[in-house]
C-alpha positions in Angstrom: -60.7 -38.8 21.5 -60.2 -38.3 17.7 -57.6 -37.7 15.3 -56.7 -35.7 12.5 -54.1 -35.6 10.0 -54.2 -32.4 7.4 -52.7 -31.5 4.2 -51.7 -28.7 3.3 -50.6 -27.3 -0.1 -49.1 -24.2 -1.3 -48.7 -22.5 -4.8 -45.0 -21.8 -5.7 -45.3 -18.3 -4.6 -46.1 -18.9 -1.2 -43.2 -21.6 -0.9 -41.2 -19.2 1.8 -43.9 -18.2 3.4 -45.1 -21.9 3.9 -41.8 -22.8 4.7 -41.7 -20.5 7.6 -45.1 -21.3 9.1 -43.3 -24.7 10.2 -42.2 -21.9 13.0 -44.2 -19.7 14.0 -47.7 -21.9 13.6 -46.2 -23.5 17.0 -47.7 -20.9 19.7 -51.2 -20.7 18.1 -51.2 -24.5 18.2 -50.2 -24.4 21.1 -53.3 -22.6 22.5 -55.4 -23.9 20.9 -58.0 -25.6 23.4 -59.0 -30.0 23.3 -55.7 -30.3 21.0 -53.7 -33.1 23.1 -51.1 -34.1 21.0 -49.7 -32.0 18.1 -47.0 -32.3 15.3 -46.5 -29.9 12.1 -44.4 -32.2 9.6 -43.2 -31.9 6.3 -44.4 -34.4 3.6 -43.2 -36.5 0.9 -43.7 -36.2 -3.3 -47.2 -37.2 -4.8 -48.0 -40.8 -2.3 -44.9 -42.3 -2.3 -43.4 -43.5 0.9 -40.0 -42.3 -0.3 -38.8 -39.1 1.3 -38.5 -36.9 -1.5 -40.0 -33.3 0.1 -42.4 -32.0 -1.4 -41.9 -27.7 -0.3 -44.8 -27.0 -1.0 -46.9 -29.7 0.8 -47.2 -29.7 4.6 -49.3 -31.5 7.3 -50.6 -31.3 10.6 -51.2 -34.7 13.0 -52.8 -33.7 15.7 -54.8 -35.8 18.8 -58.0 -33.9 20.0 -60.3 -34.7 23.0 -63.0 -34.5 21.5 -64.8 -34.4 17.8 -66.0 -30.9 19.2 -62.8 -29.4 19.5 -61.5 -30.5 16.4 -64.5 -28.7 14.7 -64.2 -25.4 16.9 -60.1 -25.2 15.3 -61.2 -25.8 11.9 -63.8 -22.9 11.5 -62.3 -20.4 14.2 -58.4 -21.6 14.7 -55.6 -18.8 12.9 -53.9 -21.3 11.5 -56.6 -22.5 9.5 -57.6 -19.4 8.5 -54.0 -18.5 7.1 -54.8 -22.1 5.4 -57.8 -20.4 3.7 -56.1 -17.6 2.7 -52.5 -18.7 1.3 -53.3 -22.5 0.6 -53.9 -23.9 -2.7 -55.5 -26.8 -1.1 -56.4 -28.1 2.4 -57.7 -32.2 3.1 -58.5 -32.9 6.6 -59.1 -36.7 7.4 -60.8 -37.5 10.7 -60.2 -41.0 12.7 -61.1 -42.6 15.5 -58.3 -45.0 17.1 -59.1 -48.4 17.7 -55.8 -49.9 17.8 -52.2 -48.4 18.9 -48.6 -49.6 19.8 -45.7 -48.0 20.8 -44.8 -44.2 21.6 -44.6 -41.1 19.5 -42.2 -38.6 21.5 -42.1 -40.6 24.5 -45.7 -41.6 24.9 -48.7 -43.1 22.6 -50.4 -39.9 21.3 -53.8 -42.3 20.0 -55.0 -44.6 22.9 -57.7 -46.9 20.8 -61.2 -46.2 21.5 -64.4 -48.0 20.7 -64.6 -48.0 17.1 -67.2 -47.0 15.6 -70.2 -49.5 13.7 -70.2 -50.9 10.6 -67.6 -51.1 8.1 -66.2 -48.7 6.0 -62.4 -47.0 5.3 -59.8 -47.7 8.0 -56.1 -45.5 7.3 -53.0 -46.8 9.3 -50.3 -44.1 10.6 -47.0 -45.3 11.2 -43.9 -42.9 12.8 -40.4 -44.2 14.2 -36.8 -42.4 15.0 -34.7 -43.9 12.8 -31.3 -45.1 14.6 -28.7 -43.3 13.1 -26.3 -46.2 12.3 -29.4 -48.1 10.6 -30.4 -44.7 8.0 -29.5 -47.0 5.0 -31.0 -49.9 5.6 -34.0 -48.8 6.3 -34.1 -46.0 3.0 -33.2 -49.1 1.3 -36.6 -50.8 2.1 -39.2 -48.1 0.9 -38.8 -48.4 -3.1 -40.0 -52.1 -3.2 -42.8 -50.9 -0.4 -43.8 -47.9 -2.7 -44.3 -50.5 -5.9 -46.4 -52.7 -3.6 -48.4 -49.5 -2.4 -49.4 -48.4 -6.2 -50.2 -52.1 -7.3 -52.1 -53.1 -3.9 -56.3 -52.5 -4.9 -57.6 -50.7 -2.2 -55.7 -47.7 -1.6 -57.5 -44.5 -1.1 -54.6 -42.0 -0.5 -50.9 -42.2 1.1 -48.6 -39.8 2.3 -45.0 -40.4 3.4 -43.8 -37.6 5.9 -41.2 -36.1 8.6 -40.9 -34.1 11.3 -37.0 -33.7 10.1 -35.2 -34.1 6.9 -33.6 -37.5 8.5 -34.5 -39.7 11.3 -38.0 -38.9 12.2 -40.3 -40.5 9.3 -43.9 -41.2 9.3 -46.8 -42.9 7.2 -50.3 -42.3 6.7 -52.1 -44.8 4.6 -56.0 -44.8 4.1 -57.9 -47.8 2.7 -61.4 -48.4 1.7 -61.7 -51.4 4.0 -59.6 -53.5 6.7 -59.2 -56.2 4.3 -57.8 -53.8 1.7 -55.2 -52.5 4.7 -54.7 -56.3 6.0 -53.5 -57.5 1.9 -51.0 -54.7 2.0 -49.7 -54.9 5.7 -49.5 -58.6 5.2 -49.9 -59.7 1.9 -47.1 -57.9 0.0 -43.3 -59.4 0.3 -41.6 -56.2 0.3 -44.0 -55.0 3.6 -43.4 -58.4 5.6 -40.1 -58.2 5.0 -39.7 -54.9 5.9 -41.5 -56.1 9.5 -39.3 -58.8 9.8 -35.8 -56.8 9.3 -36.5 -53.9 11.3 -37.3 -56.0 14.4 -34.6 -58.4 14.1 -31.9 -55.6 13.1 -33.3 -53.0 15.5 -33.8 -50.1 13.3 -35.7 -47.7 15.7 -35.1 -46.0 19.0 -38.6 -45.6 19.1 -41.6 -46.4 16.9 -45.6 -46.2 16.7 -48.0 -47.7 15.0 -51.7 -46.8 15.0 -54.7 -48.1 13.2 -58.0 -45.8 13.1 -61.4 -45.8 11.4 -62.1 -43.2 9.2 -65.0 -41.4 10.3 -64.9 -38.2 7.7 -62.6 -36.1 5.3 -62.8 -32.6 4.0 -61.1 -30.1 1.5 -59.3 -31.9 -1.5 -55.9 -33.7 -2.2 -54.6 -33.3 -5.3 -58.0 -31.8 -6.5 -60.4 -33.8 -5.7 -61.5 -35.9 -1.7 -60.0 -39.1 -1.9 -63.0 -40.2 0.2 -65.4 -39.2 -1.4 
């Protein structure tokens, strides 16, 4: 099993065509053979955490069988080819899980595998359903979490994002190292205390959160392969 996450950004003059895709890129995705687990989600500004949309950046999480599959949609799917030809820029990040918690739509979407040898750049993906009643609080969190982001050494790229404009939010942080992921996730006050209030005040009806090695990256984000 592998996963992907991919980038996708638009020039202005495709923004309602982009927009639209959200839609009606469902049924090829759908059919589209070794993808196990798939969500099209909107993303954030620049790498902020914060959910300020970006319209003209969008992303695809998706869960494969196999590192096969995955390479089969990227140089034969439709979607990717409308990617090619409307798409200012395209950055596909590929990961191997290797450790996972919680549920994403009722089940956990990345079951860990054996990771693979050696060192190298590990990204974390985080997603929960906000409670409703808990919205502020946890909005209130992310600014102090976004200074830590830019000031922790380490940080490859970051991209906040949503599968709704409220409610359903989701990280994806890479790192050039475990240690670099480890200072951030545990090493900066506004992160552990983040942790700490959103077990003890129950923000979520349901949360994930999945570590994976990086094993490969393609395409650019914001003009040039963060992993480069």
């Amino acid at each position: 099993m592998i996963a992907s996450v991919s980038i996708v950004r638009y020039p202005r003059s495709e923004l309602r065509w982009a927009f639209g895709r959200m839609g009606l890129d469902r049924p090829d995705l759908a059919r589209t053979p070794g993808l196990r687990f798939r969500r099209l989600v909107g993303t954030a500004r620049g790498r902020s955490f914060a959910w300020r949309p970006d319209l003209l950046r969008w992303g695809l999480v998706g869960g494969w069988e196999s590192e096969e599959a995955l390479d089969a949609f990227l140089a034969e799917s439709p979607v990717v080819e409308r990617w090619r030809e409307h798409a200012a820029e395209v950055w596909t990040v590929r990961m191997v899980p290797v450790k996972s918690a919680g549920k994403w739509g009722g089940s956990n979407p990345f079951p860990a595998q054996e990771p693979p040898p050696g060192e190298g750049p590990m990204a974390v993906i985080t997603r929960a359903t906000v409670r409703l009643r808990k919205t502020r609080a946890f909005y209130s969190a992310v600014p102090p979490i976004d200074l830590d982001l830019a000031r922790t050494p380490g940080l490859v790229a970051s991209v906040g994002f949503g599968e709704s404009p409220l409610g359903h939010q989701g990280t994806l942080s890479v790192w050039s190292s475990e240690q670099a992921m480890r200072d951030f996730a545990y090493g900066t006050d506004a992160h552990r205390e983040a942790i700490r209030r959103r077990t003890t005040e129950h923000w979520y009806a349901e949360e994930l959160f999945a570590r994976f090695r990086v094993v490969g990256s393609t395409g650019t984000l914001g003009g040039t392969d963060p992993l480069a």
